[in-house]
C-alpha positions as CSV (number, residue, x, y, z in Angstrom):
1,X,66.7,65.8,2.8
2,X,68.3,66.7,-0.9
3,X,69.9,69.9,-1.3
4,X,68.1,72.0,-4.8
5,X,70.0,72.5,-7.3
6,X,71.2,76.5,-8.0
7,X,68.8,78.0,-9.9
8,X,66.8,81.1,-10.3
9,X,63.8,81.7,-7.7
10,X,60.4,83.2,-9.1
11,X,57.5,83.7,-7.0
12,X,55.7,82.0,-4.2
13,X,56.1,78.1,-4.5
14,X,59.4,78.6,-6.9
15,X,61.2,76.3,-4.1
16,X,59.3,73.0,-4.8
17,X,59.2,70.7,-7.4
18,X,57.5,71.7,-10.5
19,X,53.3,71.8,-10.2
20,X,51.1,69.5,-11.4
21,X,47.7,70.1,-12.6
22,X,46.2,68.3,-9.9
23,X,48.5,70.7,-7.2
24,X,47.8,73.9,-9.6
25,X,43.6,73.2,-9.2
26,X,44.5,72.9,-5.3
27,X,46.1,76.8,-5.5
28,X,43.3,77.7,-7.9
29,X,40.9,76.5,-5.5
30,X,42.0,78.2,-2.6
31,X,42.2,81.6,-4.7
32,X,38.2,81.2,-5.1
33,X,37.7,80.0,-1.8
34,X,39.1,83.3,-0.6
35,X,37.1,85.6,-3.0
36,X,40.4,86.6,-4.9
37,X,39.7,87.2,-8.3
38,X,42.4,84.7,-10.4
39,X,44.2,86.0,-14.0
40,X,46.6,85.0,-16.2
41,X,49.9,86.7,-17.2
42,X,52.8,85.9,-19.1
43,X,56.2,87.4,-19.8
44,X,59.5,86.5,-22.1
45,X,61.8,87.6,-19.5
46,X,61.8,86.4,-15.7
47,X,64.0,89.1,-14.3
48,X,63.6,90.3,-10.9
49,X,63.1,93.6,-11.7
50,X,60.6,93.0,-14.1
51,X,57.4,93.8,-12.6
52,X,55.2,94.0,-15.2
53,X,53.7,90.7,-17.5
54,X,51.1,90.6,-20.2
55,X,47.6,89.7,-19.3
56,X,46.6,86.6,-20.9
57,X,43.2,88.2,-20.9
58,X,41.0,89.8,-18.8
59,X,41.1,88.6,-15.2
60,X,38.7,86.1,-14.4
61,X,36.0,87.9,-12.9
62,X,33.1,85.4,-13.2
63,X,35.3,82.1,-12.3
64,X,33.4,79.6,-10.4
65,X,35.1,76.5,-11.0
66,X,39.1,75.6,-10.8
67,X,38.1,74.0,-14.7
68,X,37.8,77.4,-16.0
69,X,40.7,79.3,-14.9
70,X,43.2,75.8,-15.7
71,X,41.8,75.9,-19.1
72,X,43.3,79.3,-19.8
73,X,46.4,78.6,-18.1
74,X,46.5,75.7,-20.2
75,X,45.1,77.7,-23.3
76,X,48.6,80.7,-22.1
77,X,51.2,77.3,-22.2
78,X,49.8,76.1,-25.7
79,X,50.4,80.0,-27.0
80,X,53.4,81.3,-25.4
81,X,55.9,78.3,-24.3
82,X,58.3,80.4,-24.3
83,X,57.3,82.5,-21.5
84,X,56.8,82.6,-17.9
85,X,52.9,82.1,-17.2
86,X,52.0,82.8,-13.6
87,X,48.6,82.9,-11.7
88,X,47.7,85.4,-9.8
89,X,44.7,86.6,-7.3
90,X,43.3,89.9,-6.8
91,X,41.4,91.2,-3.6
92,X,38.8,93.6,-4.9
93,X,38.4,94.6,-1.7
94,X,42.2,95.5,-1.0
95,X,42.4,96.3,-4.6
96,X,45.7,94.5,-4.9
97,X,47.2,91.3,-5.8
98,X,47.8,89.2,-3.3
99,X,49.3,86.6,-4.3
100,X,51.0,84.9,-7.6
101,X,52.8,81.8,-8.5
102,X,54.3,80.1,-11.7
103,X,52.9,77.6,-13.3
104,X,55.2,77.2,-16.2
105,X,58.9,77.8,-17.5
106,X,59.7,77.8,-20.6
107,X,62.0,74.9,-21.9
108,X,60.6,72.6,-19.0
109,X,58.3,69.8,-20.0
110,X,56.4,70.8,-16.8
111,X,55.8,73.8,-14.3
């Protein structure tokens, strides 16, 4: 068992190793499995108390395939790599999110 390193915690997942695509279409795929509708947000600043990021565009509404939604996070990384992106799924029945997790840190060559 190896003890993590202090850092910073984000959201959901923040305590394993950074993501790989491959793990990040696993989450994606569960978020469509479940109905959720998936987005894309972004911000500069990762502070706790900051509760509101940019939409990288319109949530996803029509998403069928993992494909799409990993192309706009990757799409996100390519424009802002110095942000935060996360992923995040919306129950239009709820009409919340209802769940998030990053999938990139800036100044990381991954996650």
């Amino acid at each position: 068992m190896r003890t993590l390193p202090k850092e910073r915690r984000y959201e959901t997942l923040s305590y394993l190793p950074p993501l790989s695509d491959a793990q990040i279409t696993r989450q994606l795929q569960y978020i469509l499995d479940q109905g959720y509708i998936p987005a894309v947000e972004f911000s500069e600043d990762s502070d706790p108390e900051q509760h509101y990021w940019t939409l990288w565009k319109l949530p996803l509404f029509g998403a069928s395939s993992t494909q799409e939604v990993l192309s706009e996070v990757r799409a996100c990384r390519s424009e802002y790599s110095n942000s935060y992106i996360r992923v995040v799924g919306f129950d239009n029945i709820k009409q919340c999110q209802v769940l998030s997790f990053i999938v990139h840190k800036p100044n990381t060559n991954r996650y």
